[in-house]
N, C-alpha and C positions, 0 to 999 in steps of 0.2 A: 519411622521416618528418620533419616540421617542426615545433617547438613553439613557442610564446611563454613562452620564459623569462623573462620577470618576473613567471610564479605559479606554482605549485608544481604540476609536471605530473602528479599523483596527483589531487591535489583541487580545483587551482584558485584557493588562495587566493594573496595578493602575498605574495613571498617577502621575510623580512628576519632579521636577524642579531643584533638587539639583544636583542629581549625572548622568553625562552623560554616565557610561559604564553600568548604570545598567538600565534593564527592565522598559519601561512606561516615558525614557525621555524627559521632551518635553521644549524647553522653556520659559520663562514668556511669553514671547510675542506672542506665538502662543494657551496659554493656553483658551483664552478669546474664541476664535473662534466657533461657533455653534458646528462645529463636530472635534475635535479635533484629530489628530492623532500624535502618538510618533512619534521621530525622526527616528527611526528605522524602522517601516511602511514608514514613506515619502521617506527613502532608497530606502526600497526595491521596493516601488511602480515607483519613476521617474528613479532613476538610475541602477535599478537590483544589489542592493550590498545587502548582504545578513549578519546578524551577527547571529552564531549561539547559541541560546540558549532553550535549553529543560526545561519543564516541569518534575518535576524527579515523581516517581509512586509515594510518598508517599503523594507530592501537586498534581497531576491526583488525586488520589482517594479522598482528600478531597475536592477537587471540584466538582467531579460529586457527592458524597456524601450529597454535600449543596446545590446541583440544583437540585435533587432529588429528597430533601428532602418536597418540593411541590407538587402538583397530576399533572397529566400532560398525557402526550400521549410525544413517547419515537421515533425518528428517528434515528434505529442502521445503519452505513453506512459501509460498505466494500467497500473493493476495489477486484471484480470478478477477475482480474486477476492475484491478490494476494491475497486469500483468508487465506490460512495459516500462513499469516505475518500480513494480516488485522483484525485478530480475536483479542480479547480483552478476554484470558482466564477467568479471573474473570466476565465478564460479565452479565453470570446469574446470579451470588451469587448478584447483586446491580439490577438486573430489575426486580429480585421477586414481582409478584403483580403487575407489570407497564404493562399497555398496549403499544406495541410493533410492530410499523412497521418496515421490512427490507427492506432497499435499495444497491441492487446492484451495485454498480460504476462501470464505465468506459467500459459499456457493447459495446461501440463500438470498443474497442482494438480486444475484439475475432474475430478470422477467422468468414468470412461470414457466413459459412457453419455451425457456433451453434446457434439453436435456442434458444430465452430467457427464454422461457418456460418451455424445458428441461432440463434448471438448476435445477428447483426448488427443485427436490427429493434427488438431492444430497448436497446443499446447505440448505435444510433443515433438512438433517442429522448431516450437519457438525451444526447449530445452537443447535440440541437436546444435540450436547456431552456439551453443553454447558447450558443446561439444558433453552432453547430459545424458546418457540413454540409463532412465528411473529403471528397476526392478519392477519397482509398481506403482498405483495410483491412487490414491482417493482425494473422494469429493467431500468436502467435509462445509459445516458451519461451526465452529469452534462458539461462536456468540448463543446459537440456537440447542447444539449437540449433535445436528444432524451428520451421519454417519462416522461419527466418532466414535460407536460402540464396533464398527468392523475395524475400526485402526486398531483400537484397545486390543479385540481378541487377533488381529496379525500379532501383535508385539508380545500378548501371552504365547501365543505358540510360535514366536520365532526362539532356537539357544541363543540368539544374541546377547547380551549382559550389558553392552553398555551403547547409549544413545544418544545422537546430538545432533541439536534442533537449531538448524541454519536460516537465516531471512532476513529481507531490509524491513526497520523499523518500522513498525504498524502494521504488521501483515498477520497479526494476531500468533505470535509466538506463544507467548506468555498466556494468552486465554485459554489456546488449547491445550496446552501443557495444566494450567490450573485445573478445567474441567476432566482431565486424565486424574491429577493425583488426588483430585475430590470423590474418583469413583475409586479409586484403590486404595484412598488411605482416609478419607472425610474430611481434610484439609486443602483448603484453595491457598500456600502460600509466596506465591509470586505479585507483585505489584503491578497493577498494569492502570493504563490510564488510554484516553482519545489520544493525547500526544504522542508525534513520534519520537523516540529516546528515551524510553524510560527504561530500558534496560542495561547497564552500563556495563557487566560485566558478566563471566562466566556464574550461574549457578549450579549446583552438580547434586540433584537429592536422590537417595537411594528410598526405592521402595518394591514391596513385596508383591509380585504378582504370579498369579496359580501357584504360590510355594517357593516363585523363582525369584531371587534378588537383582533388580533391574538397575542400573544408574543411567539416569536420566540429563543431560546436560544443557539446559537453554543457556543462549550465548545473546550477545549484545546484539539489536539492529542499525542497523549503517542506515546515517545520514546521508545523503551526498550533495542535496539541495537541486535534485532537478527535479522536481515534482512538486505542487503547488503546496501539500499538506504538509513538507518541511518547511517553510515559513510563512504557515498563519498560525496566530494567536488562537488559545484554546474557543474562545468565545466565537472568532470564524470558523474554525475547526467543525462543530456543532452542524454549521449549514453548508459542510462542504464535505465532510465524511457520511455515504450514507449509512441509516438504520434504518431502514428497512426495506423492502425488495423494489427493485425502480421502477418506476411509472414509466414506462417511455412516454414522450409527448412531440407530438407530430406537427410540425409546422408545414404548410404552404409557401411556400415563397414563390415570390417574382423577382427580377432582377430590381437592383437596387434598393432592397430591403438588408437587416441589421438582426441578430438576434447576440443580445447579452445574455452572458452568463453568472448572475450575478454581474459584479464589477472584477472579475479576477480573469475573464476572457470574453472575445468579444467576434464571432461568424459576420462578416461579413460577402452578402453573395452580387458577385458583380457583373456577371452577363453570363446569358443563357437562357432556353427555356421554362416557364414556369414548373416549380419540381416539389416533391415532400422533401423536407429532411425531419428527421429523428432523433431528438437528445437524449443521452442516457446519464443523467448526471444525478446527485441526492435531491431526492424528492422537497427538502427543505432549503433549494437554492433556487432561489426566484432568476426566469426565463423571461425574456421582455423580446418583444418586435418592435421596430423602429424603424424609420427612414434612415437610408444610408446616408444621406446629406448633412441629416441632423443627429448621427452617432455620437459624434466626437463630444457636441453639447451636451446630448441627453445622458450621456457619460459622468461627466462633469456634474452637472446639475443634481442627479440623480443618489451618485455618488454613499450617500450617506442616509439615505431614506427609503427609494423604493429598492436599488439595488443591493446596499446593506453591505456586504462582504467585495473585497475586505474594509476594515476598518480603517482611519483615519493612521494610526499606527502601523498596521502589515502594508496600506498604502505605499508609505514613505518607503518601507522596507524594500518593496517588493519593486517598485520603481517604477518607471512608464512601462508602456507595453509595447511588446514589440511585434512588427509585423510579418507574417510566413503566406506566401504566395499559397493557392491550391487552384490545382486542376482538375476536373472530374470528367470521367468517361473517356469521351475523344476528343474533345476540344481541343484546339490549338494554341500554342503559348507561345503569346506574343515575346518578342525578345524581352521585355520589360519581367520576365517571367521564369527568364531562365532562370534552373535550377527549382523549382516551382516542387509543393509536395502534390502528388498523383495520385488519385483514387482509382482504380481498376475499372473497367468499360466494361459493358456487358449487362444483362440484366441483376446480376448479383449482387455488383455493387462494389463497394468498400465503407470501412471508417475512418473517419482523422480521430485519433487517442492521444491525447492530453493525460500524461503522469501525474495519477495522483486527482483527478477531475474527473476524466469519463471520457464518453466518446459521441461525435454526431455521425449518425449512417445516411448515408447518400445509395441513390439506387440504381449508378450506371448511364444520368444520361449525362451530355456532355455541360462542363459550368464553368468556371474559375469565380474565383473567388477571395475572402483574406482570412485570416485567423492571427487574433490579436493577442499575443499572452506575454506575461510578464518574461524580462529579461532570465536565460539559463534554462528557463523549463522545457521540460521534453518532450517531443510531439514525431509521431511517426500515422502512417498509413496500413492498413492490411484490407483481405476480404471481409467482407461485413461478416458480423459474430454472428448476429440473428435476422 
């Protein structure tokens, strides 16, 4: 194993000895060490204590800028079941010319019932708006291993030499890069945590595979703050990032009924036919029905005990919540509505996708509706997943 020790081989930032509240502390005495890590890695690694610090877009882009600026073969990571939060808008305008594999993340969170496969045509639409056509594909669980032994043997048998690992913070960069140089060299050492940012800077380790010497590059995750997982505290983090493959959970409704999300969004369905809808959120965030009447209260009241997340803290943070008109099928939007987000008609359906949260599938018939979520965060419309 080889590293460039002038940054801190956990996370990447430059290592230095003077100032402890800033990025890459470490000190004297631990500097000497073969692999050295900040004091903020050793946190987060023995004690789970977490100090947040991002990476702001304009040092993102001059890093991947200067690790680019090499030939290479280009590792874009998602996170599948965040896709619309995982994307990195600028992305094509900086892979012009780069050859490009996409890895899907965390493909063991979806229901059993989607094939990996039948991702690809729409996940490869969502890469075109980005002007992205990958070399190739995979489906991977970086968390689990699952097919992470066909990435391995692509990258032995590609002559490539050197490799770099692009993606917005938390879309498991760092795990799957660990679970790679665990199977090629016995050492997991990257830093990784549930928070997003904990990557701060380039790390670049060389290692041995089939005989071939590979350099490997994971690079920092951009924050941008429109997704909900960029500001909640670790402790909400827990019941909002899933671990394990999602429950979907079906509700009935009638018009003027409520379904919370936790306390960090909030469906509200306002006329139309009695209909299912379907939440796809982590299994460990409490789902509630309500009267729409009595939303705004049961909000309030609720707030800190049955609906938990967020905290008293990401509350304040996170600010009131704001409202987004929805229409579903063919219903008609009143002018109160204009501009309103649109679920596709048909039997097929669509989803409203909340960055960073999940998504509720609606099946085509006609509704309007609200959707309550904090100020900034990102929410769009497609055909339903599954």
């Amino acid at each position: 194993m080889s590293v460039n020790l002038r940054v801190c081989t956990g996370c990447g930032a430059p290592l230095q000895s003077e100032s402890p509240d800033l990025p890459g502390f470490i000190p004297e005495t631990a500097a000497a060490r073969d692999e050295p890590v900040c004091q903020r890695c050793f946190r987060i690694r023995h004690y789970g204590e977490f100090s947040p610090i991002h990476v702001s877009e304009t040092e993102y882009e001059q890093e991947v800028r200067r690790v680019l600026a090499d030939p290479g073969h280009v590792l874009y990571v998602v996170d599948v079941f965040d896709l619309p939060g995982s994307r990195i808008p600028q992305m094509g305008r900086w892979l012009r010319g780069k050859s490009v594999w996409f890895i899907a993340n965390k493909i063991d969170l979806l229901p059993a019932e989607v094939r990996p496969d039948k991702l690809w045509p729409w996940l490869d639409s969502e890469m075109a708006k980005e002007g992205i056509t990958p070399e190739r594909h995979f489906a991977i669980s970086a968390e689990t291993g699952q097919g992470v032994a066909e990435l391995e043997r692509a990258i032995a048998e590609s002559p490539e030499q050197r490799w770099v690992v692009l993606g917005m913070a938390n879309v498991g960069k760092s795990t799957l890069l660990n679970r790679l140089f665990h199977r090629w060299m016995g050492t997991s050492p990257l830093t990784i945590s549930r928070q997003p940012g904990t990557t701060l800077g380039a790390v670049a380790v060389k290692v041995a595979v089939e005989g071939a010497t590979r350099t490997v590059i994971d690079t920092p995750g951009l924050v941008q703050g429109r997704r909900i997982v960029d500001l909640l505290c670790p402790r909400c983090l827990k019941a909002v990032v899933p671990r394990s493959r999602l429950r979907p959970r079906v509700y009935q409704l009638q018009p003027g009924q409520t379904l919370w999300l936790g306390g960090v969004a909030r469906f509200d369905f306002v006329d139309g036919p009695w209909q299912p809808f379907v939440v796809y959120v982590s299994n460990d965030l409490v789902v509630h029905r309500t009267k729409l009447e009595k939303a705004t209260e049961f909000g309030a009241r609720h707030a800190d005990d049955l609906l938990r997340v967020p905290c008293a803290t990401c509350r304040q943070r996170l600010g009131d919540l704001v409202m987004h008109p929805l229409i579903g099928g063919a219903a008609r939007a009143p002018r109160s509505m204009q501009g309103a987000l649109r679920l596709p008609a048909g039997t097929r359906g669509g989803d409203v996708v909340v960055a960073g949260l999940g998504w509720i599938a609606q099946f085509g018939r006609p509704f309007t509706g609200r959707l309550w979520l904090p100020g900034g965060m990102e929410v769009q419309t497609r055909p339903r997943l599954i």
